[in-house]
N, C-alpha and C positions, 0 to 999 in steps of 0.2 A: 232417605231410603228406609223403608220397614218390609219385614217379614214375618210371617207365623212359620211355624217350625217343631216340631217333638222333642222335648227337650233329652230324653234317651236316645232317639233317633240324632242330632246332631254331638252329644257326648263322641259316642259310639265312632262317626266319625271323625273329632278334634281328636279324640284319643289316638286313633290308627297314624294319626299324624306328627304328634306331637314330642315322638322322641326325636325331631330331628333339632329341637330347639338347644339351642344351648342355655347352659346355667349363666355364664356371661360372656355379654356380645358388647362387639365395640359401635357398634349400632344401635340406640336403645329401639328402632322399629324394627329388629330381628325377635325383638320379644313379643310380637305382636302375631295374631293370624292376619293375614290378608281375605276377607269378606268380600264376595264379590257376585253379584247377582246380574244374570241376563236373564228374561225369558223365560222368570220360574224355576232356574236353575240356579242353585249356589255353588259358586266353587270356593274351596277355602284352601290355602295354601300356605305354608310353613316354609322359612329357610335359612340355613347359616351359613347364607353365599356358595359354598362346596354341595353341598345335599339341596335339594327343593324336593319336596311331597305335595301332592296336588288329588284333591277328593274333590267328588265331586254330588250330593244332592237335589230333588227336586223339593221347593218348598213356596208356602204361598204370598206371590208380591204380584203387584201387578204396577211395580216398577225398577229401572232397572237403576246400580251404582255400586261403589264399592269404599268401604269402611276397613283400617286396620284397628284389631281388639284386642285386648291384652290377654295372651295367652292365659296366666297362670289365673286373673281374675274371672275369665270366664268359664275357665274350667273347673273350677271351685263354686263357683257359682252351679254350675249344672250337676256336679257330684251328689251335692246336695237339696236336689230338686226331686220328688217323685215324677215320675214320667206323667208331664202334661202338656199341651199347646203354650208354647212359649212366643209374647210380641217380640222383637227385637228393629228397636226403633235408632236410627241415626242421622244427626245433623253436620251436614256437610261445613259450613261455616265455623261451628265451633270443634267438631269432631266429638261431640256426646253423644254416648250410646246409653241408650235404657234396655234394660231387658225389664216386661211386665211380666207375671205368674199369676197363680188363681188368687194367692192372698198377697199380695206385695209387689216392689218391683225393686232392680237394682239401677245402680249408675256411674258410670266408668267416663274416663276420657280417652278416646285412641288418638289414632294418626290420620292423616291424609291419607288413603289407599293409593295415591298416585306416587308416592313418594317410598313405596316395599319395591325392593328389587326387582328388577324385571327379569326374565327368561330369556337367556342368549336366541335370538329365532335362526335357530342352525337346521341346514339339512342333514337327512338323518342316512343316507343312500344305503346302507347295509341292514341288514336285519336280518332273526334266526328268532322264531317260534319254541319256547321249550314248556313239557308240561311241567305244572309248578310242581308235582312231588320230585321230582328231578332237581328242580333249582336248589329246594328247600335240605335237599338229600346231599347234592355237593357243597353247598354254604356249610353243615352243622361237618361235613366231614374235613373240612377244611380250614375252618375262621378259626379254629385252638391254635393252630399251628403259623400262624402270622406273629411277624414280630412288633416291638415295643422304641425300636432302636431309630431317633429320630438322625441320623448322620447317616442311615439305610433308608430312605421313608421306601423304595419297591417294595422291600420286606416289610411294610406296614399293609398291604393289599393282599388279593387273592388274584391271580395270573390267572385268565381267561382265556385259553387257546380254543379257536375254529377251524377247524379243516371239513371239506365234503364227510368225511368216512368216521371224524371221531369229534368229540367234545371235550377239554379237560381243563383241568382247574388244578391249581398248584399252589401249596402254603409254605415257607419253608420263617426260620428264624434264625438260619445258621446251624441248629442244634439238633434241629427234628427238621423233617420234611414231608409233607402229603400231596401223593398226587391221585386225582381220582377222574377213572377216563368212562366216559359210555360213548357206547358205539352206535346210540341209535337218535342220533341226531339228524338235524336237515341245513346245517350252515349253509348258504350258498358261497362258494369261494371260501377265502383263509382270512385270519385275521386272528388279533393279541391284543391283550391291553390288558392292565394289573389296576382292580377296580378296590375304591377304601374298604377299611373294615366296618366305618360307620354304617353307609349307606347298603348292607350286607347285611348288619344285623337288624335296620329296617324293614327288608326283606323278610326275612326269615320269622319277625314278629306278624307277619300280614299278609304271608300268604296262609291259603287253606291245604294246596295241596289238589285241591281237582278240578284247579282251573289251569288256561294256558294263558302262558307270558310271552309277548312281546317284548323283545330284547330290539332297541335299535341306538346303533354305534358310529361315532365319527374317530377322530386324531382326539379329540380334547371333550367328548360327552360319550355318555353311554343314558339310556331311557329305558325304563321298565315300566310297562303299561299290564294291570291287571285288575279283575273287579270293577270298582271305583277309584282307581288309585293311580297316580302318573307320578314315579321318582324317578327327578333326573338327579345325575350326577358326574361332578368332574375325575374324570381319570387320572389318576396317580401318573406323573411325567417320568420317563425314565425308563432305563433297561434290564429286562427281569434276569437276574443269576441261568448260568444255562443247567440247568438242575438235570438234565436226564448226566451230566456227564462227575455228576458226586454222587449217583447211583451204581454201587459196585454191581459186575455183572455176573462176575463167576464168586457164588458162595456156596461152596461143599458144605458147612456143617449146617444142618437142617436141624431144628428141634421145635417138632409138633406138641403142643400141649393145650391141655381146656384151659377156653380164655378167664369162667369165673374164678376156676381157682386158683390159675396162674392171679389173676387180678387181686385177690381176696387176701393171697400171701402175701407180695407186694405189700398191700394196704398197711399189712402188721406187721412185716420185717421193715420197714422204711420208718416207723414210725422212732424206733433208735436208730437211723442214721443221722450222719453228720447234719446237721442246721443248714449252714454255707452249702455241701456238694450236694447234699440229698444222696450219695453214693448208695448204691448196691450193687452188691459182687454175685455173677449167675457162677455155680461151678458145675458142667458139664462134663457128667460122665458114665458110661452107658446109659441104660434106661432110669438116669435118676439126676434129678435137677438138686442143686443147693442152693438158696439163696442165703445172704449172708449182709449184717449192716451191721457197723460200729461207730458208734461219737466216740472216741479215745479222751476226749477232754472229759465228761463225761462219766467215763469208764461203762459206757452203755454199750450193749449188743444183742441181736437175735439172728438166729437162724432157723431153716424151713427146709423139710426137703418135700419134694414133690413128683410122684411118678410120671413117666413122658415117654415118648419116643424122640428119641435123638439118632442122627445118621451122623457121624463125625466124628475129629477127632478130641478127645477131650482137651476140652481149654478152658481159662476161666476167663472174663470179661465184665467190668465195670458198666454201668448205666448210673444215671440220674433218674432215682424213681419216681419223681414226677411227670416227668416226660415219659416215661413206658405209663403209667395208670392214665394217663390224658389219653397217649394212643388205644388201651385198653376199650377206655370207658366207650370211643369212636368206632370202635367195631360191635357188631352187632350178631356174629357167628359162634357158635359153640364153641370150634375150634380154632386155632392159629397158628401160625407158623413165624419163628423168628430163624431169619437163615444169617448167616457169618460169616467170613471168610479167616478171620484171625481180630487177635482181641483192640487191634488199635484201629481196625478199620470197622465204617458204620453195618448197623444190624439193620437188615431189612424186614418188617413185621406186616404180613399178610395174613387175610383170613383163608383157612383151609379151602373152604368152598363158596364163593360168592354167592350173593342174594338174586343176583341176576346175570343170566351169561353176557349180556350186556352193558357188565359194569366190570370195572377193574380199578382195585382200591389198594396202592401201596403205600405204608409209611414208613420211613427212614428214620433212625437214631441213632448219632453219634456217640462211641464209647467215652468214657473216662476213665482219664487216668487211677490205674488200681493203687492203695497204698499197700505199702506192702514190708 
């Protein structure tokens, strides 16, 4: 099997691909691309059994077959190529591949292309069109808020809810929670699934943003088709936390304020707080915020006050300031709103005024314990 090829032109796409590869696989052909030529076409595919990514180029053969190449070699290879017509030549019998250039040529060994994973051939019977600024916009508003906790893996995904009327995506870690809903979707029928964080931040690396996605879903795959690009992946098994019902409903004390400098403060009073809690104390009382942090080990402290509106009673309430500047950094409004009910139950943190009436973006934060 040989082919000519651009050697920037197929960088370009190894690279779109190639974060699905792992560092170490208990397969040494997971380390490999899957090279695979029909008809003028290459497709090349990457995968660590869970994730597969699939590109696809037109390049010149006038034959067809398929070669696995070692990822990291050819990519190193091509980085350092100026962009020109690349041979890429391979023998089926021994599995050597040459790559020739204008001045040289290199020489690797791969695999038997017959012998890379195959592709479950599943049908796909559900699907729901979303445009990629949408995808791209719930992923970044949601992947911070996934957890780490391998004795939870649901809580390692982002919860995918379909109905006719809404779209929504949910992150939670126990500690914070994000749900983000738009109403202007076209699901047909309902449907759930809690999809990994890897094959998400895949996403979110490749798409543009002004194209549309095909999303098609079974029990056990989920398939995202876009550009030149096909990631399937396996679904997170299991049953997602029922999160609408650790969302308090009645919270009287309301306090609006600007989200930079609410953020800005943060930044600088957290920076002496405790190591271990990250604590900060908000003290609420009329129109005037306090923040407040201390390492007692230490003997470290600052405090900030900052003008607001507040409708409520005055209370004071713990946070871990890493968690409120994560949610911070995730809104993109002027303004915001952290509503309350009392200091042991979670703060709800909205933007004042959504980006689109079409969108509705809540995150939750659970308080901490104040020392006192």
């Amino acid at each position: 099997m040989n082919f000519i090829v651009s050697s920037s032109h197929l960088l370009r796409h190894l690279q779109s691909i190639s974060g699905v590869l792992n560092t170490s696989n208990t397969l040494p052909i997971l380390d490999n691309f899957l090279f695979d030529i029909l008809n003028g076409q290459l497709t090349v595919s990457a995968s660590d059994l869970e994730t597969t990514m699939i590109t696809k180029l037109a390049v010149q053969s006038e034959e067809n077959g398929k070669i696995a190449i070692p990822a990291k070699l050819i990519l190193d290879v091509l980085k350092n190529l100026p962009d020109q017509p690349c041979t890429i030549r391979s023998n089926k019998e021994t599995s050597q591949i040459e790559i020739a250039y204008d001045n040289g040529k290199s020489k690797m060994i791969g695999f038997n292309g017959d012998e890379f994973p195959k592709l479950p051939s599943i049908e796909y019977k559900n699907s729901i069109r979303l445009p990629g600024d949408v995808l791209i916009k719930g992923i970044n508003k949601t992947l911070f808020a996934t957890g780490n906790d391998d004795l939870r893996p649901v809580m390692g995904g982002v919860y995918f809810q379909f109905s006719p009327s809404d779209i929504t995506l949910v992150a939670t870690d126990a500690h914070k929670l994000v749900r983000y809903r738009r109403t202007d979707g076209d699901a047909k029928g309902s449907a759930s699934f809690i999809i990994p964080k890897k094959p998400l931040t895949m996403l979110k690396g490749n798409l543009r943003g002004d194209e549309e996605v095909l999303m098609e879903y079974n029990e056990a795959n989920v398939v995202f088709t876009f550009n030149d690009i096909v990631l399937v992946c396996r679904l997170i098994d299991g049953k997602y936390p029922n999160y609408e019902a650790v969302i308090p409903k009645e919270n009287p004390n309301v306090l609006t304020v600007d989200r930079q400098q609410f953020l800005s403060s943060i930044k600088r009073v957290s920076i002496f707080s405790n190591k271990t809690t990250y604590q900060i104390k908000l003290r609420l009382a009329g129109s005037e915020l306090s923040l407040f942090a201390e390492d007692i080990d230490f003997s470290n402290e600052a405090n900030e006050r900052l003008t607001c509106n507040y409708d409520g009673d005055d209370m004071e309430i713990g946070f871990n300031s890493r968690f409120l500047l994560e949610m911070l950094n995730n809104l993109d409004t002027s303004e915001v709103k952290l509503s309350m009910s009392e200091p042991s139950r979670a703060g709800i943190l909205t933007p004042v005024q959504q980006d689109n009436e079409s969108e509705d973006v809540l995150m939750l934060v659970m308080p901490v314990m104040l020392n006192r």
